[in-house]
C-alpha positions in Angstrom: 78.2 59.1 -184.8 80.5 55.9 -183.8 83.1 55.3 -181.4 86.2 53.5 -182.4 89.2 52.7 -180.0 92.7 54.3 -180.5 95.0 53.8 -177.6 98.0 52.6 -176.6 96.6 50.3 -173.8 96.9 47.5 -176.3 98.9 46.2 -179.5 97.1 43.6 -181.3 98.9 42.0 -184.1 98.1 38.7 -186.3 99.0 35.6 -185.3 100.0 33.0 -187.5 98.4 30.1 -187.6 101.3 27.9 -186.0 101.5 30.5 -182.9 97.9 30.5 -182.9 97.3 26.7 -182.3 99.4 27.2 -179.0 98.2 30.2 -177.5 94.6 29.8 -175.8 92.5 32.9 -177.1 89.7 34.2 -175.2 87.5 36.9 -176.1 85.4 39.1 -174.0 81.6 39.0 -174.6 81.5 41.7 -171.8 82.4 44.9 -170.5 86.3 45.3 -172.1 87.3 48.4 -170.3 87.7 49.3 -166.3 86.5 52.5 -165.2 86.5 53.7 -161.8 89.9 51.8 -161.2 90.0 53.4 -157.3 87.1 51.4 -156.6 88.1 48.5 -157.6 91.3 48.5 -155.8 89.5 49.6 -152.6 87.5 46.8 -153.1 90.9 44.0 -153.5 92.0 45.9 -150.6 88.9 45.4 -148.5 89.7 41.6 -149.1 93.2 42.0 -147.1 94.9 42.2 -151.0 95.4 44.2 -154.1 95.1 44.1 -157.8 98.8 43.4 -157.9 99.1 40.6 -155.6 96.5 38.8 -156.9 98.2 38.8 -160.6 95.8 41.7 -162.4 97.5 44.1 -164.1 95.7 47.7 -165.7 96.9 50.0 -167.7 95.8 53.2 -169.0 94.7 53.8 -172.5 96.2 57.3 -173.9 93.9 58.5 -175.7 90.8 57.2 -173.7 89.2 56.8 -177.5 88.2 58.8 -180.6 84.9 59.6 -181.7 84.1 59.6 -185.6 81.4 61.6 -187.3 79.6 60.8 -190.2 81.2 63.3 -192.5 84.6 61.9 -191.2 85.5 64.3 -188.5 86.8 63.1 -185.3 87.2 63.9 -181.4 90.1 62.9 -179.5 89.1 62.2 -175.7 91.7 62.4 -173.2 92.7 62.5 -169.9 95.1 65.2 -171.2 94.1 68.6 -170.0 95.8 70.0 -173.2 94.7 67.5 -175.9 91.2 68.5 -174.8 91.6 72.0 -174.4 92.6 72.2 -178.1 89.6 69.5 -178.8 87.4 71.8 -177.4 88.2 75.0 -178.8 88.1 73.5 -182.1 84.7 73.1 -182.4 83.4 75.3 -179.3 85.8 78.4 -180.0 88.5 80.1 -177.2 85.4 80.3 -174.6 84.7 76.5 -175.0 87.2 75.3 -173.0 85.8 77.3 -170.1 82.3 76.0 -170.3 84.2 72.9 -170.4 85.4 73.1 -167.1 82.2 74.4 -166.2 80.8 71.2 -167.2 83.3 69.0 -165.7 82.6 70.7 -161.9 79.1 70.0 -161.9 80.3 66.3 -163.1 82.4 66.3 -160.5 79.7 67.3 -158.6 77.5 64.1 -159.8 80.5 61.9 -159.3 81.0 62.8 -155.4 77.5 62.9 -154.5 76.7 59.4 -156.3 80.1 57.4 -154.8 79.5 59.1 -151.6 75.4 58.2 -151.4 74.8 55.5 -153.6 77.7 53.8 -155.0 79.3 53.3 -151.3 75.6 52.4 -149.8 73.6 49.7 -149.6 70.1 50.4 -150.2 68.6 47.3 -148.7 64.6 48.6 -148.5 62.7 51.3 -150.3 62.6 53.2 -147.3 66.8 53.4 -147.1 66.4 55.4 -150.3 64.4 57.8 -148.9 67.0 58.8 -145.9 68.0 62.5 -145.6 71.5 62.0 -146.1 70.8 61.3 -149.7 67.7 63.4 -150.2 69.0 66.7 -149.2 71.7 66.6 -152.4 68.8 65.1 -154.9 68.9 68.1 -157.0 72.0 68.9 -157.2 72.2 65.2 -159.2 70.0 67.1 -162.1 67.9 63.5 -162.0 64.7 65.5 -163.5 66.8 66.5 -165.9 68.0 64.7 -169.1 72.0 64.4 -169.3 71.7 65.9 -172.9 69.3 69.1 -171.2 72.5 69.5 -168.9 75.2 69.3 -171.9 73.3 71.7 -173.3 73.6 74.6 -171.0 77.5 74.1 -171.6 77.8 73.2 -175.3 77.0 75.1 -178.1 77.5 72.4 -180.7 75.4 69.6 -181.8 78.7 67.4 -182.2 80.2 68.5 -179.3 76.6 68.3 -176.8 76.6 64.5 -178.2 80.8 63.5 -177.4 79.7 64.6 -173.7 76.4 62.3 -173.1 77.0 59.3 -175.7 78.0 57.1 -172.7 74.8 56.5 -171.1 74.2 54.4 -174.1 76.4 52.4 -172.1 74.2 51.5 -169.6 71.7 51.4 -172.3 70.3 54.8 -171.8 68.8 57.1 -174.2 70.9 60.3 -173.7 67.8 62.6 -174.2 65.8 60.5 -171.8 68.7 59.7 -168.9 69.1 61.4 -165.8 71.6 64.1 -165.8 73.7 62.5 -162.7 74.9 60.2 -165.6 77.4 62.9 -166.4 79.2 61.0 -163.9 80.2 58.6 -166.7 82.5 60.7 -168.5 83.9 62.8 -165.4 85.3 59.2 -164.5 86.6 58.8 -168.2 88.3 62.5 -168.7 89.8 62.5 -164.4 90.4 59.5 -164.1 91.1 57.6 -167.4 90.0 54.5 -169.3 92.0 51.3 -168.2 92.6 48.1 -169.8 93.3 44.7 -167.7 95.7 42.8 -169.2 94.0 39.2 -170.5 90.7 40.8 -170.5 88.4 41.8 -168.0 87.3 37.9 -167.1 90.6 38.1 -165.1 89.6 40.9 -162.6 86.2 39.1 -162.1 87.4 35.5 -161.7 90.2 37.2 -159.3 87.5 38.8 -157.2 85.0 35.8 -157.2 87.1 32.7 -158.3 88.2 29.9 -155.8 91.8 31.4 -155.9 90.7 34.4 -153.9 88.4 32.9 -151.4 90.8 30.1 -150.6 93.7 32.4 -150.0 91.4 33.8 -147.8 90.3 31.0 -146.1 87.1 30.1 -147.2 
């Protein structure tokens, strides 16, 4: 199974080589796509300015992506609660789309708990990870249990138990092996959406930590 990008968040088309010589091209050898886009325009505003002001532009891709199977058979994800509902029920039959929504409240679930306890925190000793703020909610973030354990229980299909833990691959993470929390990762894709800044992700990054931002500030 592969992943290939189909949205409207961009339009590529080829350049010739006259326009080419006088455009500057960059590529990114990164991360191309923003999640979590409320963070990161708490985070501007935390600085006393926003994404806007500060020239960096996102826009949503519609649809997030689709998924290819080997046998050519595809899965369109989307922030669309319709799109997916047919998705769904195309491979997991009329009750799929209710074990669906099953699956997207205890991601949910994951989401809150990990923005709220660890994504928000700083954990600046071993012993700040072991506060009983955090502690009391450790198992409802399924972390002794494998993301793909937790698909599982909702998903009857191999295809569909595979679209729904893929991403901790992001990360690195073998979907069999990573923590369930991780769900987390596509709750942010399917609520919230899969953006796109425009001239690459280098621009929110150099806008956050370049010299134009701290100078404005007055550092």
């Amino acid at each position: 199974m592969g992943t290939l990008p189909h949205s409207t968040c961009a339009s590529p088309r080829l350049l010739l080589p006259q326009e080419a010589d006088k455009i500057s091209q960059r590529f990114d050898q990164g991360p191309s796509l923003l999640l979590l886009p409320n963070f990161f325009r708490q985070a501007f505003r935390d600085l006393g300015t926003t994404l806007e002001d500060e020239g960096v532009h996102i826009v949503k891709c519609d649809p997030n992506y689709n998924i290819w199977f080997g046998d050519g058979e595809s899965f369109r994800m989307s922030t669309d609660v319709t799109s997916m509902k047919e998705e769904i029920e195309k491979w997991e039959g009329k009750d799929g789309f209710s074990r669906y929504l099953a699956f997207m409240r205890e991601a949910h679930e994951h989401y809150e708990l990990s923005a709220t306890h660890v994504l928000l925190r700083n954990f600046t000793s071993i012993l700040s990870m072991t506060r009983w703020s955090f502690l009391k909610h450790l198992l409802a973030l399924h972390p002794f249990e494998s993301i793909y354990s937790r698909a599982a229980r909702y998903f009857r299909t191999e295809r569909l138990r595979r679209v729904f833990t893929f991403g901790s691959m992001y990360m690195g993470m073998n979907p069999f092996e990573a923590p369930g929390t991780y769900s987390l990762l596509q709750y942010t894709e399917l609520a919230e959406g899969i953006w796109y800044p425009l001239g690459g992700f280098h621009k929110v990054s150099n806008r956050f930590f370049g010299r134009d931002l701290a100078d404005s500030l007055g550092h």
